[in-house]
C-alpha positions as CSV (number, residue, x, y, z in Angstrom):
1,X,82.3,68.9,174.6
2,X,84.4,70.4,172.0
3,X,87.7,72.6,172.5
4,X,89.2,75.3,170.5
5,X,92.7,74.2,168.7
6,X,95.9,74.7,171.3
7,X,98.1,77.8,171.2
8,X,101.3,77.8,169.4
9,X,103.7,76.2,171.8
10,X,106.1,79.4,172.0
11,X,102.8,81.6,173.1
12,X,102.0,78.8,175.7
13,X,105.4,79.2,176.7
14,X,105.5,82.5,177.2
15,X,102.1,82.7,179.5
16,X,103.4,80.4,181.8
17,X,106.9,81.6,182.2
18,X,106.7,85.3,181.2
19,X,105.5,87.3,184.5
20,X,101.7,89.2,184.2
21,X,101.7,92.8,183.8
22,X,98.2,94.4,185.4
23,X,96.4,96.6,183.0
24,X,94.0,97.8,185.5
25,X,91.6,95.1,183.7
26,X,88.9,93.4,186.3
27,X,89.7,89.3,186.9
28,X,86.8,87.1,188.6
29,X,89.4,87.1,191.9
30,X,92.5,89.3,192.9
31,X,95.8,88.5,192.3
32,X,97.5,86.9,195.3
33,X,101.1,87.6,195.5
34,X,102.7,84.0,194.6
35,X,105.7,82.1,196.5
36,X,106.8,81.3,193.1
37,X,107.6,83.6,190.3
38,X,106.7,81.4,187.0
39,X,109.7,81.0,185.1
40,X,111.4,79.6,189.1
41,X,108.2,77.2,189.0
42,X,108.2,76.6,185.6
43,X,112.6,75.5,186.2
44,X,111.6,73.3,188.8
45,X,108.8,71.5,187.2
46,X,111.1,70.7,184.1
47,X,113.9,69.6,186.7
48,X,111.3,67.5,188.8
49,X,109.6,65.6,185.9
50,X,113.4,64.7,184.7
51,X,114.1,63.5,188.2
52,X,111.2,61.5,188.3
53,X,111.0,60.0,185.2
54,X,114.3,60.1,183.9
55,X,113.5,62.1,180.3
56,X,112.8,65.4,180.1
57,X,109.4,67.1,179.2
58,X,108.3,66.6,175.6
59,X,107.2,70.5,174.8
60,X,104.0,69.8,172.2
61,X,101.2,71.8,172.2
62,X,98.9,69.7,174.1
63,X,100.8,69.6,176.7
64,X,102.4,72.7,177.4
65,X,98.4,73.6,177.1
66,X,97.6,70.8,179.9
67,X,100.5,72.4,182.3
68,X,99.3,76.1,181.7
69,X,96.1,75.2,183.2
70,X,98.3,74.6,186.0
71,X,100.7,76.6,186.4
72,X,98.0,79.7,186.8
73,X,96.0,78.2,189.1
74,X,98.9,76.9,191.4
75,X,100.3,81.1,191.3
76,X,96.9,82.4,191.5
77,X,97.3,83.9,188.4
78,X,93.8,85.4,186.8
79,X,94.9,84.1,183.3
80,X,93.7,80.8,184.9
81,X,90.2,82.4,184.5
82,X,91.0,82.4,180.9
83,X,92.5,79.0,180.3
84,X,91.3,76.8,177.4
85,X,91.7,73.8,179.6
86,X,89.3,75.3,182.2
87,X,85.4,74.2,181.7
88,X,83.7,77.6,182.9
89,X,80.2,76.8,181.4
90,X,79.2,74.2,184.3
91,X,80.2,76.1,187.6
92,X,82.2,79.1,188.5
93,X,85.8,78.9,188.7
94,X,88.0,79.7,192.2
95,X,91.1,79.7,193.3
96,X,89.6,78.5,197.0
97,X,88.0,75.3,194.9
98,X,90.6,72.3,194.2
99,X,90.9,70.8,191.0
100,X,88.9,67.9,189.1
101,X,91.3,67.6,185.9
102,X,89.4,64.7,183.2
103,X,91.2,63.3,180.3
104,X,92.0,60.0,178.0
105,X,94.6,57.7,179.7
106,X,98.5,58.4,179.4
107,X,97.8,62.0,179.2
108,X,99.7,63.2,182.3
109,X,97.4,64.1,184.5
110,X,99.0,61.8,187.4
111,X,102.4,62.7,186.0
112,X,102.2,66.4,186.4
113,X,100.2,66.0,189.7
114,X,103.3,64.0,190.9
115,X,105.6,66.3,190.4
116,X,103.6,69.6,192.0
117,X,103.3,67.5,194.8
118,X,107.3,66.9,195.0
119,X,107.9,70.7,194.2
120,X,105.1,71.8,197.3
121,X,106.3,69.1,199.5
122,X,108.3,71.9,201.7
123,X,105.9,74.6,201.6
124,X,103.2,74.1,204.2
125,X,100.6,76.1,202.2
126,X,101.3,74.1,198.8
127,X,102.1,70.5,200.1
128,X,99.7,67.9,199.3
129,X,99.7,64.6,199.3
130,X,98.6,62.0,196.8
131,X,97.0,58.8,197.0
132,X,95.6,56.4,194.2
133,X,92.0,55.8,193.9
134,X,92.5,51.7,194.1
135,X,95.0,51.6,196.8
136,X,92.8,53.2,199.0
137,X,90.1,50.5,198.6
138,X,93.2,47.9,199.2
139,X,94.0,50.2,202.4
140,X,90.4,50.3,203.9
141,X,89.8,46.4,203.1
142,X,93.2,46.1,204.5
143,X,91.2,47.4,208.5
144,X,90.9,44.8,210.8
145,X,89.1,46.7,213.5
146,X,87.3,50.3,214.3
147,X,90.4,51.6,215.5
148,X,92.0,50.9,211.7
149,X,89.2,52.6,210.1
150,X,89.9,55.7,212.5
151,X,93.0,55.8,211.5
152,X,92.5,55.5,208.0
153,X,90.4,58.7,208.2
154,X,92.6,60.4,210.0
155,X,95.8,59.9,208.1
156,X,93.1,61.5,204.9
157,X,92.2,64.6,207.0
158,X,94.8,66.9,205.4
159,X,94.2,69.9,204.2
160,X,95.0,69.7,200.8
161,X,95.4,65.7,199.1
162,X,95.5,64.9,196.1
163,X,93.1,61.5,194.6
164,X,94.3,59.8,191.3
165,X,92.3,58.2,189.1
166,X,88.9,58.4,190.7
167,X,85.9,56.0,189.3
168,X,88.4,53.7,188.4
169,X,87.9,51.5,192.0
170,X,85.2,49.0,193.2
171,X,83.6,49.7,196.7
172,X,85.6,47.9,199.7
173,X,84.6,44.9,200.8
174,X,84.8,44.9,204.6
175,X,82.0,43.7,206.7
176,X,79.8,44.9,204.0
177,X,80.2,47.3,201.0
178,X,81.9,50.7,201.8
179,X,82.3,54.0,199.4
180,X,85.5,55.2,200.4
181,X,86.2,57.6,198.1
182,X,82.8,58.7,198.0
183,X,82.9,59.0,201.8
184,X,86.5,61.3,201.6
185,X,85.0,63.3,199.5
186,X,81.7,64.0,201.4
187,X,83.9,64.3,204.7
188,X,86.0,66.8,202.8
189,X,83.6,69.3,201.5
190,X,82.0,69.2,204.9
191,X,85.5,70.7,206.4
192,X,86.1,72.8,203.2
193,X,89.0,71.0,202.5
194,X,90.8,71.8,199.2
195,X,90.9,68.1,197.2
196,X,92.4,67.7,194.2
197,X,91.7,64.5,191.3
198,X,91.6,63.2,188.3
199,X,89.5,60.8,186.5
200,X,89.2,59.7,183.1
201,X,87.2,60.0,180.3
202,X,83.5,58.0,180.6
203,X,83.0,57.7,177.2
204,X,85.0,57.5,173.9
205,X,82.9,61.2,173.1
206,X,85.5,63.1,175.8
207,X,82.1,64.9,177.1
208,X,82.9,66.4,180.1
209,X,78.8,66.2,180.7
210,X,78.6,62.6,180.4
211,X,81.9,62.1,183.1
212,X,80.2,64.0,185.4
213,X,77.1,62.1,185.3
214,X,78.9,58.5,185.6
215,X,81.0,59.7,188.3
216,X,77.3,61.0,190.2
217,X,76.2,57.9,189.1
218,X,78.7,55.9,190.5
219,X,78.9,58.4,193.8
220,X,75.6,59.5,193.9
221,X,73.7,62.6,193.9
222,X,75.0,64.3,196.7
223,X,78.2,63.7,195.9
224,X,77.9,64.7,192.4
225,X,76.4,68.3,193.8
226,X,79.1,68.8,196.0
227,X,81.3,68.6,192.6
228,X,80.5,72.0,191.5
229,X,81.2,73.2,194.1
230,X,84.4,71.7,195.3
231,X,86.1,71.8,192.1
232,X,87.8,74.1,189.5
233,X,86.6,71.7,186.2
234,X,89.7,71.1,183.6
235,X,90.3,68.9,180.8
236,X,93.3,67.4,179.9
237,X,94.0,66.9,175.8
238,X,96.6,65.3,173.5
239,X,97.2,61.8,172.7
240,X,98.5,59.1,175.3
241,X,102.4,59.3,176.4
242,X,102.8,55.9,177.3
243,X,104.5,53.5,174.7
């Protein structure tokens, strides 16, 4: 799947810092009034990623694009209806879905994740928490008895978490082959459970189609379904940040 060329960056800029003035204009959902205004969220997001990583954000095109995607959806702002970064052809967007966000490695989609989940980590209605794909295979393999394995559940049964890197992990290998992630996300959409994840790139084409189909193919069917329904669809762009 193709995407139209990025904003200018001062434009990008602008939509995620500059308040929304109504027109009257319909949007697919109402405008919720946000805890954050955007240029607050947008302060504490530059402020946060230098904490965290120790260099401050590099402002290009891509990825101001990437964090605009964001930003709207996180302040329940319609112009996330209107997003470049948002795939509205497969499913219909919501603010009550979560977020599958695809891209190529080094892009920032665990980087940006990280530091929403810093920001919300006081606010009870934003705070998620995060948890790599791989170490919760190591966790589950990790369970020595039934009680483990309840426990593991448990500690997942939050309202809002946050899954890096799915389709990257093996099954666990604990009495027999287990699905964990498969299973968290099954046991999630049956308690419509906001879940947010990212994943990369299947193939070297960036089709969102064709990721969609390994990860049903690694999950199966039903949990492929349940992926329209669960998740706002959003692409991450840009070349890879890591050197």
């Amino acid at each position: 799947m193709r995407h139209s060329q990025p904003q200018s960056i001062g434009k990008i800029t602008r939509t995620i810092c500059t308040p929304k003035v109504e027109t009257g204009k319909t949007s697919p959902e109402k405008q919720v009034k946000p805890i954050f205004v955007k240029q607050e969220l947008w302060n504490r997001f530059c402020s946060e990623f230098q904490k965290l990583y120790g260099k401050p954000l590099i402002k290009t095109k891509e990825i101001l694009g990437n964090l605009e995607v964001l930003f709207h959806y996180f302040l329940k702002d319609p112009a996330f209806f209107k997003c470049k970064n948002l795939i509205t052809t497969l499913n219909e967007p919501s603010f009550d879905k979560g977020l599958l966000i695809i891209g190529d490695v080094g892009v920032g989609k665990t980087d940006n994740m990280k530091c929403f989940e810093n920001i919300f980590q006081p606010i009870n209605s934003f705070r998620f928490k995060s948890y790599n794909a791989k170490s919760l295979v190591r966790e589950y393999e990790k369970c020595a008895s039934p009680m483990d394995k309840d426990y593991f559940f448990k500690d997942k049964d939050r309202k809002q978490i946050f899954i890096d890197d799915i389709g990257s992990e093996n099954n666990a290998s604990n009495y027999g082959l287990f699905d964990v992630i498969g299973n968290i996300i099954s046991d999630r959409y049956d308690k419509n459970q906001v879940t947010y994840i990212t994943t990369n790139f299947a193939t070297s084409a960036n089709s969102v189609e064709e990721t969609l189909s390994a990860l049903g193919e690694k999950y199966g069917h039903r949990v492929y379904d349940r992926l329209f329904e669960m998740f706002n669809i959003v692409t991450f762009t840009g070349q890879s940040l890591r050197k």
